[in-house]
C-alpha positions in Angstrom: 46.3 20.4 -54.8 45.4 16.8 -53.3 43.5 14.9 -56.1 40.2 13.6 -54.6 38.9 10.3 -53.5 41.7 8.4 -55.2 40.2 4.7 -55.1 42.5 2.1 -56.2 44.3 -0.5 -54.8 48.2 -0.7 -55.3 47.8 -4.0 -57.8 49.8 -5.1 -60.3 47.2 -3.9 -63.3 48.2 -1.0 -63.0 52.1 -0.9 -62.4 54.6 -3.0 -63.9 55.5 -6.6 -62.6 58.9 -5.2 -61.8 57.8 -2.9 -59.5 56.3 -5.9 -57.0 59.6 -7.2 -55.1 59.5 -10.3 -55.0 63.2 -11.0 -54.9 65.2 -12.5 -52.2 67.6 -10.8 -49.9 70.6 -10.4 -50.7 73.6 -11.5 -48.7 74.3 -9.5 -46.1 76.6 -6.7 -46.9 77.0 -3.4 -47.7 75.3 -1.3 -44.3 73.6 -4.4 -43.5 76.7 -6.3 -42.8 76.6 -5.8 -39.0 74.5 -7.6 -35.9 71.5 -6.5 -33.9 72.5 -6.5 -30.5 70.1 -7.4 -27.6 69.2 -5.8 -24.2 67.4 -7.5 -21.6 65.2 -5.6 -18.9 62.3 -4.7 -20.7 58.6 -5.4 -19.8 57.9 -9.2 -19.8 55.2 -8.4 -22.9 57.0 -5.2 -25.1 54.3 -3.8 -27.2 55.8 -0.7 -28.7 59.2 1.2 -28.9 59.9 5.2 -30.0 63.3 7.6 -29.7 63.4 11.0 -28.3 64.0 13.4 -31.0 67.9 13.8 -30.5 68.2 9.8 -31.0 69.8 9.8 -27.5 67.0 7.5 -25.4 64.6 4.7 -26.4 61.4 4.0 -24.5 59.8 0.5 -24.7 56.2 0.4 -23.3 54.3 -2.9 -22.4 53.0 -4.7 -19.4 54.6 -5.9 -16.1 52.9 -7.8 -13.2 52.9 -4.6 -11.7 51.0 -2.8 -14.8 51.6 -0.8 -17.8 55.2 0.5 -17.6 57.3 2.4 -20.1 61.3 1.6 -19.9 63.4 4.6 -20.6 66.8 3.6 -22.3 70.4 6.2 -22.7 72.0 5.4 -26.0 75.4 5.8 -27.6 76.5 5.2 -31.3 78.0 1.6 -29.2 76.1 1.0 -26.3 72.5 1.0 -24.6 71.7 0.9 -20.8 68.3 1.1 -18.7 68.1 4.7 -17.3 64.8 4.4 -15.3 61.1 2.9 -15.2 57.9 5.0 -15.5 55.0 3.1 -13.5 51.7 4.3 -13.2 49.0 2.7 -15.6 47.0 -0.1 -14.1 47.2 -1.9 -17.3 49.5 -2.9 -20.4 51.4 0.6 -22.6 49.8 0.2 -25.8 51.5 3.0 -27.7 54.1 5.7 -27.0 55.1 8.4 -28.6 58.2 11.3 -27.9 57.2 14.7 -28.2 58.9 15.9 -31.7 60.6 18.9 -30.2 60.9 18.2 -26.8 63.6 15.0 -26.0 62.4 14.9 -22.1 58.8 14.5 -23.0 56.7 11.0 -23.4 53.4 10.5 -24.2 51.8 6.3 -23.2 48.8 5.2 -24.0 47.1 2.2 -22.1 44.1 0.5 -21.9 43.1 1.4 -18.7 41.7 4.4 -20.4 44.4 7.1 -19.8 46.9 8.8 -21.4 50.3 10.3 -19.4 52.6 12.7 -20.1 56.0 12.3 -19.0 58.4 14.5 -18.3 61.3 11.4 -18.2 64.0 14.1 -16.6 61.9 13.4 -12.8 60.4 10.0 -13.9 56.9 11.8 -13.1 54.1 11.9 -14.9 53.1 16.0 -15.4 49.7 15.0 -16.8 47.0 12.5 -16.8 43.9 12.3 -18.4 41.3 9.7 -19.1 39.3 9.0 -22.2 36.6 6.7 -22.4 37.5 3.3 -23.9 41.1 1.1 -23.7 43.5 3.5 -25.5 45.5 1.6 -28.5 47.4 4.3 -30.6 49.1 8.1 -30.2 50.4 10.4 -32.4 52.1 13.9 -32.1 51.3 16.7 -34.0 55.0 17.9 -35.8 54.5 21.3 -34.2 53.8 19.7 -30.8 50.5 21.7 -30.2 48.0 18.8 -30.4 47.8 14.8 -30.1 45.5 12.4 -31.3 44.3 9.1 -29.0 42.2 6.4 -30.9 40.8 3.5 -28.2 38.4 0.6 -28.8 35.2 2.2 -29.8 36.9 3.5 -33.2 36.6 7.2 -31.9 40.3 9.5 -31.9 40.4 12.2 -29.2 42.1 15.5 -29.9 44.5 16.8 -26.7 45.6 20.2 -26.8 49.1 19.7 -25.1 49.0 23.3 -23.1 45.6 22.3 -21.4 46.0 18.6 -21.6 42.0 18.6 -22.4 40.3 16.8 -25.5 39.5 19.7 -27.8 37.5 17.3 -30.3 36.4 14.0 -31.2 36.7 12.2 -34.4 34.0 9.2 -35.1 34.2 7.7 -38.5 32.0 5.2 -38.5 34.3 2.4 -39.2 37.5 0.4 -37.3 40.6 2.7 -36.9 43.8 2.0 -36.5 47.5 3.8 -36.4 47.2 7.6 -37.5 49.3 10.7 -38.5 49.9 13.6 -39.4 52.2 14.8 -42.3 55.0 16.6 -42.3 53.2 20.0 -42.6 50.8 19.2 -39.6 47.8 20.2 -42.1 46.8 16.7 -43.0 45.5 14.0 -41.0 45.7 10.5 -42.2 44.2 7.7 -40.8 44.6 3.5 -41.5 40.8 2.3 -41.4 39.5 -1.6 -41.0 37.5 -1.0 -44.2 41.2 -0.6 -46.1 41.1 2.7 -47.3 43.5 5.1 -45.6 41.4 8.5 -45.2 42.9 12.1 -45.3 41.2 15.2 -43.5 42.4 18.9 -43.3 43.3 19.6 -39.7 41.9 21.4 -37.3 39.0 21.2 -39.6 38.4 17.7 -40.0 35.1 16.6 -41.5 34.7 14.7 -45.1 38.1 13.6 -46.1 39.5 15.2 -49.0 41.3 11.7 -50.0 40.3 8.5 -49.4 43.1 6.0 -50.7 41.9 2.0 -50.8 45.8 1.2 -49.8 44.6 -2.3 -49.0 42.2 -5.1 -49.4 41.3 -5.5 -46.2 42.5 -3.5 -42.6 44.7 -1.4 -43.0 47.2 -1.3 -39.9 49.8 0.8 -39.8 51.4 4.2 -41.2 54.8 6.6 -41.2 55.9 9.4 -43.0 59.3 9.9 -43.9 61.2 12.9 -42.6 61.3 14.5 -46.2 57.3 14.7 -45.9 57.8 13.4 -49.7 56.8 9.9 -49.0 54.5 8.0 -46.5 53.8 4.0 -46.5 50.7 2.0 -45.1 51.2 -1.6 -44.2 47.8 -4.1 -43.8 46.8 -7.6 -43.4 46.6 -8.3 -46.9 50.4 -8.6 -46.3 51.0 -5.7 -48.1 53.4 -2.5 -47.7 52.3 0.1 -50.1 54.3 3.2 -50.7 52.8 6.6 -51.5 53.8 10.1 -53.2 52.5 12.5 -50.1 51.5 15.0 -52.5 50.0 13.7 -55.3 48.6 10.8 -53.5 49.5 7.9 -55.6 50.7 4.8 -54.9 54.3 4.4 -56.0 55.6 0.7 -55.1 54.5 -2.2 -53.4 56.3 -4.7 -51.3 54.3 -8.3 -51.6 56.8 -10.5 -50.0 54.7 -11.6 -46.7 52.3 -14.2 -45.8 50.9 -12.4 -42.4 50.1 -9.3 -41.8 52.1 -6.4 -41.4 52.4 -5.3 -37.9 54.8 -2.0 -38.0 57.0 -0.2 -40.8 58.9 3.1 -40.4 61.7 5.0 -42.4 65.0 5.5 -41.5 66.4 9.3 -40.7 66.9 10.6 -44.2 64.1 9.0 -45.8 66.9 5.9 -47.6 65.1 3.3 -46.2 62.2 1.8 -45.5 61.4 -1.1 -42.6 58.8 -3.1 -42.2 58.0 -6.4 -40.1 55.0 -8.8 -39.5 54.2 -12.1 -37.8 56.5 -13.9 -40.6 59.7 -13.4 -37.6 61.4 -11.4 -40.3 62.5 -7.3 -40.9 62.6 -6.4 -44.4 64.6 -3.3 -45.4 63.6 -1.8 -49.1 65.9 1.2 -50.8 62.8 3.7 -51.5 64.3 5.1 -54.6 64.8 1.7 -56.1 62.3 -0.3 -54.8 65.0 -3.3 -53.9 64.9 -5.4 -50.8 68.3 -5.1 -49.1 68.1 -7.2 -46.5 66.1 -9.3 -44.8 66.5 -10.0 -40.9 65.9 -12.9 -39.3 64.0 -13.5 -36.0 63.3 -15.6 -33.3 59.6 -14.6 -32.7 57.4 -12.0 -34.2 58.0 -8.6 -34.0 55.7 -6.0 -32.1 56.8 -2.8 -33.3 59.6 -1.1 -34.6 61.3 2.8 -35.2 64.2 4.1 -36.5 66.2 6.7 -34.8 65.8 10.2 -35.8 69.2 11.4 -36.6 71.4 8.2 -37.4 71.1 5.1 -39.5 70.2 2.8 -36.5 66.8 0.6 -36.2 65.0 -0.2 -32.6 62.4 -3.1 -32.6 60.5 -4.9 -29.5 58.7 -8.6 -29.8 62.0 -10.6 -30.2 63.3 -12.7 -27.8 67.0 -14.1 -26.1 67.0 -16.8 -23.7 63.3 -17.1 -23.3 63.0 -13.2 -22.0 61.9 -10.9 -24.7 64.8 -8.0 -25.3 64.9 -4.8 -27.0 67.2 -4.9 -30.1 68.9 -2.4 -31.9 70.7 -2.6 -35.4 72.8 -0.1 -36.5 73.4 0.1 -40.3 76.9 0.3 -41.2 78.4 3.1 -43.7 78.9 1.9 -46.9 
């Protein structure tokens, strides 16, 4: 069972020196051998980027002069091309999120206080529903019954996806920012301005049954792999932590940034784990190991990142080509 209200930070007191990496990146080689390649055509201010569960589109959400927008994208093991536009919120996308069993469905968030689900097949949105407050994260339930919306005011909505109604509300007290669920859809975790990442039973809520102090200050963002063994937090301490999801300890920490980190996600069998801040770099660490593998340069700071769902290729938003911003995609290489 989980152990309760775990309350350390991941420091180096109490793990060996040589599990902080604070090596430098190798040379490129090895599945990092290749080159990102660039699209242009997204929104002139990308905020956030997810792929449909089969790996086959990409959706970038952000803000147009027209309004919020998301950007569907087709994509191939060698090429990616602009499929069609989905226009509606008055203001920027903040978040977006693929249903996990569904590939034609998309869920945006925006801060003009409503959230839209897509069906991306007729470009339409099938629902709409506003919540009070300018919406700033989403998550999906792995089962796809239920999502959670968190906006300004620190409170997360519950939507039950057949009635597209808010079923309950979550108030903490204290700042919140990304959330999940785990694997098992019976834990909710949340990344909290206090630091401490905060884990409730779900549907029942209430007092958490953990609360981890992942960070020294805010902590910012969150993913679980697809093994459900392993989840990471990332926080403006500059620190990416990575956790045992079932014991609830911390079991590495990556300390090689000076900014906060912004986005982090694991590749499709759980190998790898990515992570970016405002340092214009990606970092890639080997989760068994604990190495950093490579390290990719940018041109500006990057906004968000995700890896695709069934092959070892990486999508990020925030960089830019020629003075537009562009969506980028890596693919890793076999070895």
């Amino acid at each position: 069972p989980p152990l309760s209200f775990i309350s350390q930070y991941p420091s180096p007191s109490w793990q060996r020196a040589s599990n902080m990496v604070e090596a430098c990146a190798s040379p490129c080689g090895g599945p990092f051998r290749s080159r990102p390649r660039t699209y242009q055509g997204t929104q002139s201010k990308t905020l956030t980027v997810g792929w449909d569960k089969l790996g086959t589109r990409v959706a970038t959400g952000g803000a147009d002069a027209s309004g919020g927008t998301a950007i569907i994208w087709r994509t191939t093991e060698t090429h990616c091309q602009r499929e069609s536009t989905l226009k509606g919120h008055k203001q920027g996308v903040e978040h977006l999120c693929w249903d996990p069993n569904n590939a034609n469905m998309l869920c945006t968030v925006s801060g003009d206080a409503s959230v839209r689900l897509w069906d991306v097949r007729s470009r339409a949105a099938v629902h709409n529903l506003t919540i009070s407050g300018k919406n700033r994260n989403v998550a999906w339930r792995p089962d796809s019954s239920a999502m959670a919306v968190s906006n300004d005011k620190d409170v997360i909505s519950f939507i039950d996806v057949k009635t597209f109604k808010v079923v309950d509300k979550l108030n903490r007290g204290k700042a919140v920012n990304e959330m999940t669920w785990d694997k098992t859809g019976e834990m909710f975790l949340v990344t909290t301005g206090t630091g401490i990442v905060e884990v409730m039973s779900y549907p029942e809520l209430g007092t958490p049954i953990n609360q981890l102090k992942a960070h020294m200050s805010s902590a910012c963002c969150i993913a679980v792999d697809s093994t459900g063994q392993h989840f990471a937090t990332g926080g403006t301490d500059a620190l990416v932590s990575l956790w045992d999801a079932e014991s609830f300890c911390c079991l590495n920490s990556f300390a090689k940034l000076d900014s906060p980190v912004k986005s982090l996600g694991f590749d499709h069998c759980g190998k790898y784990l990515a992570y970016t801040s405002e340092d214009c770099v990606l970092s890639f660490v080997e989760v068994a190991t604990g190495a950093l593998v490579h390290e990719e340069v940018t041109k500006s700071p990057l906004q968000h990142l995700a890896w695709s769902p069934t092959r070892p290729a990486i999508a990020y938003v925030g960089d830019v080509e020629k003075g537009k911003e562009v969506l980028s995609i890596y693919k890793l290489e076999a070895s």
